[in-house]
C-alpha positions as CSV (number, residue, x, y, z in Angstrom):
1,X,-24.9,-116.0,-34.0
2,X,-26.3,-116.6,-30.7
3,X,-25.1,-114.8,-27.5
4,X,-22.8,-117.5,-26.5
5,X,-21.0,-117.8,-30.5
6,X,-19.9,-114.0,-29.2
7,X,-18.0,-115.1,-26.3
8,X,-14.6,-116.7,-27.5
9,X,-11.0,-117.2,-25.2
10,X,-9.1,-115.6,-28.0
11,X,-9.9,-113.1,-30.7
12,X,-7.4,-112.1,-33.0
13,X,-7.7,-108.8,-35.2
14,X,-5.7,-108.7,-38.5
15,X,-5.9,-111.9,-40.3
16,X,-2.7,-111.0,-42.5
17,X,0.1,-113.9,-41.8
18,X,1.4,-113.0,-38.5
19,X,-2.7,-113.0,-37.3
20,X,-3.8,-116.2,-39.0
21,X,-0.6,-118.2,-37.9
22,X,-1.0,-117.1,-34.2
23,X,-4.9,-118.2,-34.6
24,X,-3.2,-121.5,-36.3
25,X,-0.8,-122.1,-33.1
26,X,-3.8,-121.8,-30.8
27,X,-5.5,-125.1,-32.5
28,X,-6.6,-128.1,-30.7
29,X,-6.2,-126.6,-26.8
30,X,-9.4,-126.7,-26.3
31,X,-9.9,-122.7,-26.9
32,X,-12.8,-120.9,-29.2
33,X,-10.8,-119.0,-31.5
34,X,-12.6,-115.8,-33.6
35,X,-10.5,-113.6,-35.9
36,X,-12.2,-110.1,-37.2
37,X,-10.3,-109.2,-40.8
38,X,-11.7,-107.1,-43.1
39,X,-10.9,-109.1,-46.3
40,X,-10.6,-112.7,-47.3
41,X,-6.6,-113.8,-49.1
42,X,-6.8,-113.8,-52.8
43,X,-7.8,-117.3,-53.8
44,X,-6.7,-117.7,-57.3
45,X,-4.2,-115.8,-60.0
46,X,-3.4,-116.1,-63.4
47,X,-0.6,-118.5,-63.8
48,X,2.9,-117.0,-64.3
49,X,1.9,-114.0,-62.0
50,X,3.7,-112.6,-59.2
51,X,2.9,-110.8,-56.1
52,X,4.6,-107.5,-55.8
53,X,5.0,-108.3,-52.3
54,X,7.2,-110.9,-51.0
55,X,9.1,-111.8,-47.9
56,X,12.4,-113.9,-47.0
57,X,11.0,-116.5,-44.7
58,X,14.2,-117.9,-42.5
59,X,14.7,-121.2,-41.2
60,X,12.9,-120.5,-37.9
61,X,9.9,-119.2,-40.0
62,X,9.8,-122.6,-41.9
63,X,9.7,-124.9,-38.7
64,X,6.8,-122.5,-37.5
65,X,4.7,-123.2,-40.6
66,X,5.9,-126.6,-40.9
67,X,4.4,-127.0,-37.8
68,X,1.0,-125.2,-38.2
69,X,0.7,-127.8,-41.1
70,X,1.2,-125.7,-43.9
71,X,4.9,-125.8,-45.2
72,X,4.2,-128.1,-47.5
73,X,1.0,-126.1,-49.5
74,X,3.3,-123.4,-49.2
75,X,5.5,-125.1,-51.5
76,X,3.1,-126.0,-54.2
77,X,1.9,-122.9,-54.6
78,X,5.4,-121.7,-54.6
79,X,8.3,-121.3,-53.0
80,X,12.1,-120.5,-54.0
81,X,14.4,-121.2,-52.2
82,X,18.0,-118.9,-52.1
83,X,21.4,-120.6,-51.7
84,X,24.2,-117.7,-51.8
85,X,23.6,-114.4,-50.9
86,X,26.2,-111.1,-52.3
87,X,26.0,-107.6,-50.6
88,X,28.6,-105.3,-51.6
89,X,29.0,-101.5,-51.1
90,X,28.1,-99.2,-54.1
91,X,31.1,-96.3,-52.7
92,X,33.6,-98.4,-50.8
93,X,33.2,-101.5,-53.2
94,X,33.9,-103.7,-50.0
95,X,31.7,-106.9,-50.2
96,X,30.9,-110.5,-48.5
97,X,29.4,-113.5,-49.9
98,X,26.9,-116.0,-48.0
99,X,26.6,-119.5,-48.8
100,X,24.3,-122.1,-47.1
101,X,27.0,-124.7,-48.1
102,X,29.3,-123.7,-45.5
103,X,27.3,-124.4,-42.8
104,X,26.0,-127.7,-44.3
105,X,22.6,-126.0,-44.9
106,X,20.1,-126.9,-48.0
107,X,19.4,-122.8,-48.2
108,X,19.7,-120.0,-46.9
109,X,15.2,-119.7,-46.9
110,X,13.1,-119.2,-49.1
111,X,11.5,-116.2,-50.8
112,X,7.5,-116.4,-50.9
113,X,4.8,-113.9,-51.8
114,X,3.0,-113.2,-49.1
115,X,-0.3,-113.9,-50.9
116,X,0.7,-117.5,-50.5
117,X,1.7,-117.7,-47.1
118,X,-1.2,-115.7,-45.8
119,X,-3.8,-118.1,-48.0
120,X,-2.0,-121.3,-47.0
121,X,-2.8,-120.4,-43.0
122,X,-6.1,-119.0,-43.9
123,X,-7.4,-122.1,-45.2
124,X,-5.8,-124.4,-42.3
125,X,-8.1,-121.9,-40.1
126,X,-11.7,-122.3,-42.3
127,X,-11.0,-126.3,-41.8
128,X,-10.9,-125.7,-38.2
129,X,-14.4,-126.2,-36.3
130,X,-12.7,-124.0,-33.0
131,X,-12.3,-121.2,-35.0
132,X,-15.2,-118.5,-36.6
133,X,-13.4,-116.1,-39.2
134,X,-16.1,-113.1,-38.7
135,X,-14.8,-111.6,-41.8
136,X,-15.3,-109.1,-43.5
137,X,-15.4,-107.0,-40.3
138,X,-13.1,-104.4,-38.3
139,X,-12.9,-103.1,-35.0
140,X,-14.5,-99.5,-33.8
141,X,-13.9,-99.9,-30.4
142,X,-12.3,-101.6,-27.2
143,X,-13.2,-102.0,-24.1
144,X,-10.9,-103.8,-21.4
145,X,-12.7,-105.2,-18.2
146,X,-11.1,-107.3,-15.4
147,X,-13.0,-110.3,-16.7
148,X,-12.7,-109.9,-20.6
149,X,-12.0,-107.7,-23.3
150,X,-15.0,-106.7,-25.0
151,X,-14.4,-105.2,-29.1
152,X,-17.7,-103.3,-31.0
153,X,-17.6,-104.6,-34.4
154,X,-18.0,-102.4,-37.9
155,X,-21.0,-104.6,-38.1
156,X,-22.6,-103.6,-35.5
157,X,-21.8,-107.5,-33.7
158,X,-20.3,-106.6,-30.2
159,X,-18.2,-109.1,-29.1
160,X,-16.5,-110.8,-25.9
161,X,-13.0,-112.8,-25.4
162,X,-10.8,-113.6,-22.3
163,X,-8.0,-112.2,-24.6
164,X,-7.5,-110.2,-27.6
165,X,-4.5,-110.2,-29.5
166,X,-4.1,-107.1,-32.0
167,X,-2.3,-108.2,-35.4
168,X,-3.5,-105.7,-36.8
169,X,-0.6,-103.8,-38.9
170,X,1.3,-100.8,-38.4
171,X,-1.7,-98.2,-37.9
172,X,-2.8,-100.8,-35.5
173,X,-6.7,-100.0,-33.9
174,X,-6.2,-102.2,-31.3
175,X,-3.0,-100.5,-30.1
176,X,-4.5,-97.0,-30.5
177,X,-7.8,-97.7,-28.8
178,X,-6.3,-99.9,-26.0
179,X,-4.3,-96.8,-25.4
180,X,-1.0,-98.0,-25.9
181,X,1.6,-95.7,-27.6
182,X,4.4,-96.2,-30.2
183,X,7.7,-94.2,-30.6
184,X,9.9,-94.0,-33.8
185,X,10.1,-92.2,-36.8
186,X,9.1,-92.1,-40.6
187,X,12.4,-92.6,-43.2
188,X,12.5,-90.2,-46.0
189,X,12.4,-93.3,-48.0
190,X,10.5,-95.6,-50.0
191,X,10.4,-98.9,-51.2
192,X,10.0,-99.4,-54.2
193,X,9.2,-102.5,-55.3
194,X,8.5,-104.8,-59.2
195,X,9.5,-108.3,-60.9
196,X,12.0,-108.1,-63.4
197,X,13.9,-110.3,-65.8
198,X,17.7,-110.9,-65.8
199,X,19.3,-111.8,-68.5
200,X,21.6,-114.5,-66.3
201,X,19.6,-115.6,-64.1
202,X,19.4,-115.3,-60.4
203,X,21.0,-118.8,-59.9
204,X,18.9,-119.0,-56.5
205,X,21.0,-116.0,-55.4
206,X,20.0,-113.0,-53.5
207,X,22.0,-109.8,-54.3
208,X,22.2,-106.8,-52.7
209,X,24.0,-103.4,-53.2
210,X,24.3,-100.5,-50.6
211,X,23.7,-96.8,-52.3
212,X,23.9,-93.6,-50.4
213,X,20.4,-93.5,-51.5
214,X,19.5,-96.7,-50.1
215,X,19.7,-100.7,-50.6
216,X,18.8,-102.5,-53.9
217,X,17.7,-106.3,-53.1
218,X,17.1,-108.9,-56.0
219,X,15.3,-112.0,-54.6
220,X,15.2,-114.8,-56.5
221,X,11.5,-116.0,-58.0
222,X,10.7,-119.2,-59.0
223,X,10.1,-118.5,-62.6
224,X,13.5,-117.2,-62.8
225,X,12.5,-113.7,-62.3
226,X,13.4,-111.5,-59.3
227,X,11.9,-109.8,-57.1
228,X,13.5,-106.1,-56.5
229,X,13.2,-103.8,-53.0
230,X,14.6,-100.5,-54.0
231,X,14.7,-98.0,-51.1
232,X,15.5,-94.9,-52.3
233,X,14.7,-90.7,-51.0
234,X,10.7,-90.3,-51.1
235,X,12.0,-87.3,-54.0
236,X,13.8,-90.2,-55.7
237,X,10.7,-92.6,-55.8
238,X,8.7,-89.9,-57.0
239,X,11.2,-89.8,-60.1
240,X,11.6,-93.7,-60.3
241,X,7.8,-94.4,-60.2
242,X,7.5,-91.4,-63.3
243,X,9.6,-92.9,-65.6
244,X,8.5,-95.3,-68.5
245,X,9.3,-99.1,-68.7
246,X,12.5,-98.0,-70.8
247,X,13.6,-94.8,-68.9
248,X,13.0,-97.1,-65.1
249,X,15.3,-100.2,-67.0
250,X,18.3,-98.0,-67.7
251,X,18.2,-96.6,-63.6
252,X,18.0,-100.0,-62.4
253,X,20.5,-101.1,-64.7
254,X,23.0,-98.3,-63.4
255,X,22.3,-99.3,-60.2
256,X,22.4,-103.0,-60.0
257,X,26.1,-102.4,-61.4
258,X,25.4,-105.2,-64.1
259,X,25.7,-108.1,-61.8
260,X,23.1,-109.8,-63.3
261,X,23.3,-108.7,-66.6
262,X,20.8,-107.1,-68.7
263,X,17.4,-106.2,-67.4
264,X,14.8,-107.4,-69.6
265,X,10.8,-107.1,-68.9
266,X,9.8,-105.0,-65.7
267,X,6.1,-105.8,-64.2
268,X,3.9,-103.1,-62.5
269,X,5.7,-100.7,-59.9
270,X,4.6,-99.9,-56.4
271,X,6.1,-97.5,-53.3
272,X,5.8,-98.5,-50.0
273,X,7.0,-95.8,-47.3
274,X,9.6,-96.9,-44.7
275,X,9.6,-96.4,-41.1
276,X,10.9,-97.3,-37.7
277,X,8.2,-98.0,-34.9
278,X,8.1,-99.7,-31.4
279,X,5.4,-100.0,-28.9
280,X,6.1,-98.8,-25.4
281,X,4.0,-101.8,-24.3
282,X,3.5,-105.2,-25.9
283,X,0.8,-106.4,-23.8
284,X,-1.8,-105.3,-21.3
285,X,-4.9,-107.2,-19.2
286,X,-6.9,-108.8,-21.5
287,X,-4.7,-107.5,-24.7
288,X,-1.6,-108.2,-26.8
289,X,0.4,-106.6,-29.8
290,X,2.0,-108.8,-32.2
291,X,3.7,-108.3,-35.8
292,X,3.9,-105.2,-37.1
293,X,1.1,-103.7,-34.5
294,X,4.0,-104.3,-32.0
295,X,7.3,-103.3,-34.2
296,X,8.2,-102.1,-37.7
297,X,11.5,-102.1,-39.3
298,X,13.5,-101.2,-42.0
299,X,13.6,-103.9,-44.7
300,X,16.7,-104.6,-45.6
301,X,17.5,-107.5,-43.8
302,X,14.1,-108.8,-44.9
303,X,13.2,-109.6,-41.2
304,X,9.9,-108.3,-40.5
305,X,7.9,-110.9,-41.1
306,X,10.3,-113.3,-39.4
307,X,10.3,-111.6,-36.2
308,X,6.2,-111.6,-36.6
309,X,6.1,-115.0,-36.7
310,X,8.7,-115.6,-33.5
311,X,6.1,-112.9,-31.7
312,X,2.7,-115.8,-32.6
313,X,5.3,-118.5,-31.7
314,X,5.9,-117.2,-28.3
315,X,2.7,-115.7,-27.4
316,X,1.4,-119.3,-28.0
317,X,4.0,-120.6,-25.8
318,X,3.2,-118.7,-23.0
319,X,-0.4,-119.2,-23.4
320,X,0.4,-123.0,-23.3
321,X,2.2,-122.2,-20.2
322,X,-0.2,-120.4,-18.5
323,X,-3.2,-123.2,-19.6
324,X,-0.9,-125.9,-18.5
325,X,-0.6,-124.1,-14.8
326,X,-4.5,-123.2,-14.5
327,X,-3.6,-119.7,-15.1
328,X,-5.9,-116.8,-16.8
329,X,-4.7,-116.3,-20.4
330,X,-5.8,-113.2,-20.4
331,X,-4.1,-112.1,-17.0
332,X,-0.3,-110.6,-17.0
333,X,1.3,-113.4,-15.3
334,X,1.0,-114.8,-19.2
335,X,1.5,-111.6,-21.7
336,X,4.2,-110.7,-19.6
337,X,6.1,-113.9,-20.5
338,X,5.1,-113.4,-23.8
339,X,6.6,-109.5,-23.7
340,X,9.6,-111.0,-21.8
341,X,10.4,-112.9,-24.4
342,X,10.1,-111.0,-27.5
343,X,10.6,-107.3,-26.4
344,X,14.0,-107.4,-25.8
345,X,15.0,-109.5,-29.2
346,X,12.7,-107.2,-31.4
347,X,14.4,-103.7,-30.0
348,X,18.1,-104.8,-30.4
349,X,17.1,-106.3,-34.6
350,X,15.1,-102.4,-34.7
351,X,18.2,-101.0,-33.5
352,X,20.5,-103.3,-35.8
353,X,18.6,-102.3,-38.6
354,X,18.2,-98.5,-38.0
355,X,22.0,-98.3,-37.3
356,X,23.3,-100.7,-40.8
357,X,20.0,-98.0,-43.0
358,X,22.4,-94.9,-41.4
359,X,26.0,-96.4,-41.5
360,X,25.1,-97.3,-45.6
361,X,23.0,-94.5,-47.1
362,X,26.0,-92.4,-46.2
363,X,28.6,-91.3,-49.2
364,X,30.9,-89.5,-46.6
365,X,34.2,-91.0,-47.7
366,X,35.4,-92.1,-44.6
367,X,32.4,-93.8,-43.6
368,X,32.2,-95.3,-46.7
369,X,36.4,-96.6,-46.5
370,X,35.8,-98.0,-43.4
371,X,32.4,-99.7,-43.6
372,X,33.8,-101.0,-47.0
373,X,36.6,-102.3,-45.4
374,X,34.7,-104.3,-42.8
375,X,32.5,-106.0,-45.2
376,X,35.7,-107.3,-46.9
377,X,36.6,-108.3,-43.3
378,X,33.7,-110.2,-42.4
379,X,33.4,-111.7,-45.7
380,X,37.2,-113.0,-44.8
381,X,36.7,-113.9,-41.1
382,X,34.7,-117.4,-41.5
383,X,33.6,-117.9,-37.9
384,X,32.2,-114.4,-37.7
385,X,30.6,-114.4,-41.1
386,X,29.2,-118.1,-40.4
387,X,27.7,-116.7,-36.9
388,X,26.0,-113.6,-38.7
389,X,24.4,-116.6,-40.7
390,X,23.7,-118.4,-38.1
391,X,21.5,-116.0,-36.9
392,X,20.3,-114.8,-40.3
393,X,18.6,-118.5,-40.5
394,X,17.1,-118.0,-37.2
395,X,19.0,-120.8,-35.2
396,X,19.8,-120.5,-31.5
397,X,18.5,-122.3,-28.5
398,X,16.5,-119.3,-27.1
399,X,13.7,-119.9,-29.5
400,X,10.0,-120.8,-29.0
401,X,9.2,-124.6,-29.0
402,X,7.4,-123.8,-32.5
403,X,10.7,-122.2,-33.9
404,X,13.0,-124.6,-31.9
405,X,15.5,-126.8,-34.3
406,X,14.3,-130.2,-31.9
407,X,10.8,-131.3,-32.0
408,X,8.5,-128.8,-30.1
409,X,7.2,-130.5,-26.6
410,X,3.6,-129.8,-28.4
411,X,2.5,-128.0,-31.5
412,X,-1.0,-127.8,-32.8
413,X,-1.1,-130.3,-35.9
């Protein structure tokens, strides 16, 4: 690279999918793009495998990608979509029942490993001449000037950009050397996760039970399978993980309370420790946090990676804005739209979600009569359920143009 090939307008760090679909959503304005990640996406798998990660992309999600251009790959490498959706309390026995149908939806979204979605993006980005993928690569340090915000690469490659935008996970680098702190708390819990076979079927279904120990989520597969998220007490995934195929089979048997039959073949097993996080600052001269860098949540509700991709949707929005008005995209008068925007939406779903892990991993009998009761409420109160769906999907008029149910005023494909 020549001196000038190290001088971009945006650099993004973490090319996992909240980073490459920002870098996507930044295509064809006229900007040099870089994004530092440290590995390229798997390219190929054996057919009939499954990632033990997956996430529940919303509506709002599927407009984004549909507008970055990659929906569609998405979908032939794999995507299934879920219909219905059953939660019911494993104490009070209090449930409600979801169904696309009655708001004249085709789904409720779609569950996708996130292998896919992250190699969809990725490859949008390599065909992209504005963009250099310096990869493999990481961050040791930051500096922040008044004119740029200058990174020292793992490489030894020292780099320049008007902006840098950290999408870089949880344990974020670019939050911790920028200087920005993050409050919340680690959950005595883990998530642990595996396909499994059900002896009926999923029937494009997701189904969910609250435990005192935590939720257990199937998510339908394509192949039929599901995908199950099993939080449970870090002493209980400790057991869990321990056990043999058999011994594992007859505890998620107990616990799925036979709604789906009997359990057959059980892939690998993985844990994955919970927590609640929020940065005190989303944004700063020459810098922004988005994704999980910025907030992380409990999964539950499955909304992590959903509110990652509003975060790239409306920090590309504001960028637009600020390009459009001859404004430094880089300077605050543009992150602080962005933080404007997304700050206040992020800390009421961490809230949400922290409140519904406390109110249901609770066997205290009258918690667990009354919280009962209201799911049987809801589930009977069909404006009320319909606007917890509503919002579920990701509709509303508040969203980014990318996410926005009418056709964005511009996109990048």
């Amino acid at each position: 690279m020549t001196e000038r090939d190290l001088r971009f307008d945006i650099l993004v760090v973490g090319g996992g999918m909240v980073g490459t679909a920002l870098a996507c959503a930044c295509l064809g304005k006229g900007w040099r793009i870089a994004l530092v990640e440290a590995r390229e996406p798997q390219r190929a798998w054996p057919p009939g495998e499954t990632d033990l990660r997956v996430s529940a992309l919303n509506r709002a999600s599927q407009r984004i990608l549909e507008r970055l251009g990659v929906w569609e790959r998405i979908t032939r490498l794999g995507a299934s979509p879920y219909r219905e959706m059953h939660v019911w309390d494993g104490v009070g026995g209090g449930s409600i029942h979801f169904d696309s149908a009655e708001l004249g939806e085709p789904d409720l979204g779609h569950i996708v490993e996130n292998r896919v979605t992250r190699l969809a993006l990725w490859e949008r980005l390599e065909e992209a001449e504005e963009v250099t993928l310096l990869c493999p690569s990481g961050v040791e340090e930051i500096e922040l000037t008044t004119d740029a915000a200058l990174l020292d690469l793992k490489d030894g490659r020292r780099i320049g950009a008007r902006l840098v935008v950290g999408a870089d996970g949880h344990d974020s680098r670019v939050r911790g050397r920028a200087g920005i702190a993050s409050r919340g708390w680690l959950y005595d819990q883990q998530a642990i996760v595996a396909n499994v076979q059900v002896q009926e079927g999923h029937r494009e279904t997701a189904w969910q039970r609250f435990l005192p120990t935590g939720p257990l989520a199937f998510l339908p597969l394509r192949d039929s399978r599901c995908s199950i998220v099993w939080s449970v007490t870090e002493f209980r995934a400790r057991e869990l993980l321990g056990l043999d195929e058999a011994g594992f089979r007859s505890q998620l048997q107990k616990a799925s309370d036979d709604r789906l039959g009997p359990i057959g073949d059980i892939g690998p097993r993985a844990g994955f420790g919970l927590r609640l996080q929020h940065a005190e600052h989303y944004v700063k001269p020459r810098l922004a946090l988005i994704g999980d860098a910025a907030h992380a949540l409990h999964p539950l509700a499955g909304q992590g990676v959903n509110l990652g991709f509003l975060d790239a949707a409306a920090l590309a929005a504001a960028l637009d804005e600020a390009r459009d008005k001859g404004r430094d995209i880089g300077g605050l008068w543009a992150l602080r739209r962005y933080e404007r925007a997304r700050r206040g939406d992020n800390l009421l779903m961490l809230a949400a979600m922290d409140g519904f892990k406390r109110v249901f991993s609770n066997a205290v009998p009258p918690l667990a009569v009354l919280r009962s009761a209201g799911l049987s409420v809801v589930d009977r109160l069909a404006p009320v359920k319909h606007l917890f769906m509503r919002h579920a999907l990701g509709a509303g008029d508040d969203l980014p143009p990318l996410a926005h149910p009418g056709s964005p005023d511009s996109h990048s494909c």
